[in-house]
MDTraj code that builds the backbone (N, CA, C; nanometers):
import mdtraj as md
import numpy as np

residues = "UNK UNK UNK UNK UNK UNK UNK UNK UNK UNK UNK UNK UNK UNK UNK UNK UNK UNK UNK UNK UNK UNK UNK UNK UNK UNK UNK UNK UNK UNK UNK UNK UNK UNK UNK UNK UNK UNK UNK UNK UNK UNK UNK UNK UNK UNK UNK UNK UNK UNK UNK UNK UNK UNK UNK UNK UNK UNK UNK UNK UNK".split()
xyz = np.array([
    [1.1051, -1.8376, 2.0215],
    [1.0380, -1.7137, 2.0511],
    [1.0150, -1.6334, 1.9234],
    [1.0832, -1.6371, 1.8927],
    [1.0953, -1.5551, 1.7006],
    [0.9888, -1.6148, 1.6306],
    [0.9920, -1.7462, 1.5864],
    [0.8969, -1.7995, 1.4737],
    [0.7381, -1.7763, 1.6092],
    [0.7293, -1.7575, 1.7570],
    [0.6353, -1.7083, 1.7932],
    [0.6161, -1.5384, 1.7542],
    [0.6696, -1.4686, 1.7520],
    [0.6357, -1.3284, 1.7441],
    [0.5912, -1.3464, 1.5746],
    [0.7206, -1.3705, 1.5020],
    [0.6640, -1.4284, 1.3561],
    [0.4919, -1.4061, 1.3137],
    [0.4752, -1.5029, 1.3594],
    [0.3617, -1.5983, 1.3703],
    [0.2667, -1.4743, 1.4170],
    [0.2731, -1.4138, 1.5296],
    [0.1801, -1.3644, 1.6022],
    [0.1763, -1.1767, 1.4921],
    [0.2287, -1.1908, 1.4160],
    [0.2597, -1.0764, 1.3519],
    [0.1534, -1.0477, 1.2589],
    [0.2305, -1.1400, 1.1683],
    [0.2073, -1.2093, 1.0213],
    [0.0732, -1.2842, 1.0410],
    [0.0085, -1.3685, 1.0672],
    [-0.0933, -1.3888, 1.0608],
    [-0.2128, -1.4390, 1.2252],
    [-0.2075, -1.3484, 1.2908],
    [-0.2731, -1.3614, 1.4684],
    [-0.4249, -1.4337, 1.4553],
    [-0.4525, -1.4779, 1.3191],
    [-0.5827, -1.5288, 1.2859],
    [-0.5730, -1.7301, 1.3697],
    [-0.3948, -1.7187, 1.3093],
    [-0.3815, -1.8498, 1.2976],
    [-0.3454, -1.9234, 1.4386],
    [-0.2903, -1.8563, 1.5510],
    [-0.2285, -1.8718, 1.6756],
    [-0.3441, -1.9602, 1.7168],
    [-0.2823, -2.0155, 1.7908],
    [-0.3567, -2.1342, 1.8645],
    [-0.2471, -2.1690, 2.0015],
    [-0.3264, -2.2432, 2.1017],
    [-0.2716, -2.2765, 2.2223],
    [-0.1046, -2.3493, 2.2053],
    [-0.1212, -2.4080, 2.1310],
    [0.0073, -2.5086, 2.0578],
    [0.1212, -2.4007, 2.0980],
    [0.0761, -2.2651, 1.9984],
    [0.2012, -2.1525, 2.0112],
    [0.2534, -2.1621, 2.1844],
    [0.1855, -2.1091, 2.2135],
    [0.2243, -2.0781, 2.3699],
    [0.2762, -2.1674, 2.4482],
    [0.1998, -2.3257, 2.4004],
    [0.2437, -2.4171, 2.4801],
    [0.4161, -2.4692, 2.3656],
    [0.4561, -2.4044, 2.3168],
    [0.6187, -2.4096, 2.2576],
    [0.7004, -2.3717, 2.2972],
    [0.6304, -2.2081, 2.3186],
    [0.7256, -2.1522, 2.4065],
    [0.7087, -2.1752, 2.5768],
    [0.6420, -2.2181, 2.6114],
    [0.6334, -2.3272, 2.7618],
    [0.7287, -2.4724, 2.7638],
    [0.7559, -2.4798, 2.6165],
    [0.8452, -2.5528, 2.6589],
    [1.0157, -2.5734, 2.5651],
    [0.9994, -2.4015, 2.5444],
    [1.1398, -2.3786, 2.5194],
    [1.1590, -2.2790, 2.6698],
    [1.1152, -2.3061, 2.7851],
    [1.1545, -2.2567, 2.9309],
    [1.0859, -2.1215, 2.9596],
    [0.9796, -2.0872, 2.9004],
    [0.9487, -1.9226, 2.8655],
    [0.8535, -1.9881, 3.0405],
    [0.7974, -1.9044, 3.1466],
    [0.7197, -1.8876, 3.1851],
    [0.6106, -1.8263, 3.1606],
    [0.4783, -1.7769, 3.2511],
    [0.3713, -1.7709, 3.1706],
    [0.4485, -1.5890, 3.1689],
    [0.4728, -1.5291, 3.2562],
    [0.4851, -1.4055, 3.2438],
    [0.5756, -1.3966, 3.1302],
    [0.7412, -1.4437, 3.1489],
    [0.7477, -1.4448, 2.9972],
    [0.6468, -1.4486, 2.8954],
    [0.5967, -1.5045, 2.8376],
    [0.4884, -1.5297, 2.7363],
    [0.4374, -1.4073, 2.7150],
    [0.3712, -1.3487, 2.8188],
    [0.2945, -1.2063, 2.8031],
    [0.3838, -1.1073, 2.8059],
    [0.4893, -1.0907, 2.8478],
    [0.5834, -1.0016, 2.8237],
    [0.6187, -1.0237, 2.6692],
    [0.6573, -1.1253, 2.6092],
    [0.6811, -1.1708, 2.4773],
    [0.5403, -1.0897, 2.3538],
    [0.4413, -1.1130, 2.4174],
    [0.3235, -1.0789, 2.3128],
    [0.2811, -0.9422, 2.3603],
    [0.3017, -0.9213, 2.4345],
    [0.2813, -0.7313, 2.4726],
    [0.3580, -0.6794, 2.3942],
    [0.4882, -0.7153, 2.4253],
    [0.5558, -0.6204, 2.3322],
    [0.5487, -0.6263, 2.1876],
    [0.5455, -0.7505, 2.1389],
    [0.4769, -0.8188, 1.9703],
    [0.3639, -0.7005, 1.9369],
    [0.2805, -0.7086, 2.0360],
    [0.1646, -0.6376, 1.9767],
    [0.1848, -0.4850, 1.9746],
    [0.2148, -0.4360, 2.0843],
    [0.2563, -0.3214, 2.0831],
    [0.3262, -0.2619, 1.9503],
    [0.4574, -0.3149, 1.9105],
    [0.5083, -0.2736, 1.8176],
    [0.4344, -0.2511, 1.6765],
    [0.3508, -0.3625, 1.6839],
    [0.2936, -0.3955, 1.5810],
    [0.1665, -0.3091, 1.5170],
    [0.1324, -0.2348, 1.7070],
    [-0.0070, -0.1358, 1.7112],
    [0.0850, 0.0237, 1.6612],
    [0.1641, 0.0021, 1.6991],
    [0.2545, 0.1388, 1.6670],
    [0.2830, 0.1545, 1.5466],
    [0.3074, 0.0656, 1.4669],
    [0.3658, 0.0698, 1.2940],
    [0.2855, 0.0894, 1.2730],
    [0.1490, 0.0070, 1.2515],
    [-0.0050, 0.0111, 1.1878],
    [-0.0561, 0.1469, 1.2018],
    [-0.0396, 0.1707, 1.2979],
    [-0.1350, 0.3129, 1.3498],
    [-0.0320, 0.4479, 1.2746],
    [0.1017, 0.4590, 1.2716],
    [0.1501, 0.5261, 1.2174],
    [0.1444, 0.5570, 1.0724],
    [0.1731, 0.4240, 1.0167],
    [0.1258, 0.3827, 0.8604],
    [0.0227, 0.4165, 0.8362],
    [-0.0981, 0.3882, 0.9110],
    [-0.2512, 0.4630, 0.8800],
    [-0.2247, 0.6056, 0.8821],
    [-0.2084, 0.6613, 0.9340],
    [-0.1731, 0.8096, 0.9492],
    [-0.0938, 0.8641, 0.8676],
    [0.0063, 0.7808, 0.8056],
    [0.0519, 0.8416, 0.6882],
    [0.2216, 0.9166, 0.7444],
    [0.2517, 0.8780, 0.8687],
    [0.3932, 0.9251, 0.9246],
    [0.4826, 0.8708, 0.8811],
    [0.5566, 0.9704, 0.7978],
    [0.6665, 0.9135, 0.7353],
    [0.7998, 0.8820, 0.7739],
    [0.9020, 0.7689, 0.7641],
    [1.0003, 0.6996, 0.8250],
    [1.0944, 0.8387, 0.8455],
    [1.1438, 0.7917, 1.0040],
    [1.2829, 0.8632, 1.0240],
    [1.3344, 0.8381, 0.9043],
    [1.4412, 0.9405, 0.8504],
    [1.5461, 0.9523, 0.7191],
    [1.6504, 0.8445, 0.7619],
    [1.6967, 0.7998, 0.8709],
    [1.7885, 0.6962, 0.8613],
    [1.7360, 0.5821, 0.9186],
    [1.6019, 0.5930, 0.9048],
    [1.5731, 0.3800, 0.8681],
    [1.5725, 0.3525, 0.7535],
])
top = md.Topology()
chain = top.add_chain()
for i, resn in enumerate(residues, 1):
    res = top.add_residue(resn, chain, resSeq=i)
    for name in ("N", "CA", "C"):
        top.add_atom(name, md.element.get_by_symbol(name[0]), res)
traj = md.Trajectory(xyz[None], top)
């Protein structure tokens, strides 16, 4: 699941069916899966969008 979020982070150009079908068969169901990349992306829309904006880190991260 990791080297999937990884992956889906770091470069989402490169994802291909392969990904998904890995974690299909490290036991993920499909809802798993989308629960897995919702939240991937999400986080990922939240840093970006903050960073664009210029919001600077809580003092204790």
């Amino acid at each position: 699941m990791l080297t999937y979020v990884e992956k889906l982070i770091r470069t989402p150009h490169e994802m291909t069916s392969g990904d998904v079908d890995s974690l299909r068969g490290a036991d993920f169901n499909d809802r798993d899966i989308l629960d897995i990349c919702t939240v991937a992306a999400y986080f990922s829309y939240v840093n970006r969008l903050a960073s664009g904006l210029g919001v600077p880190l809580e003092s204790w991260l």
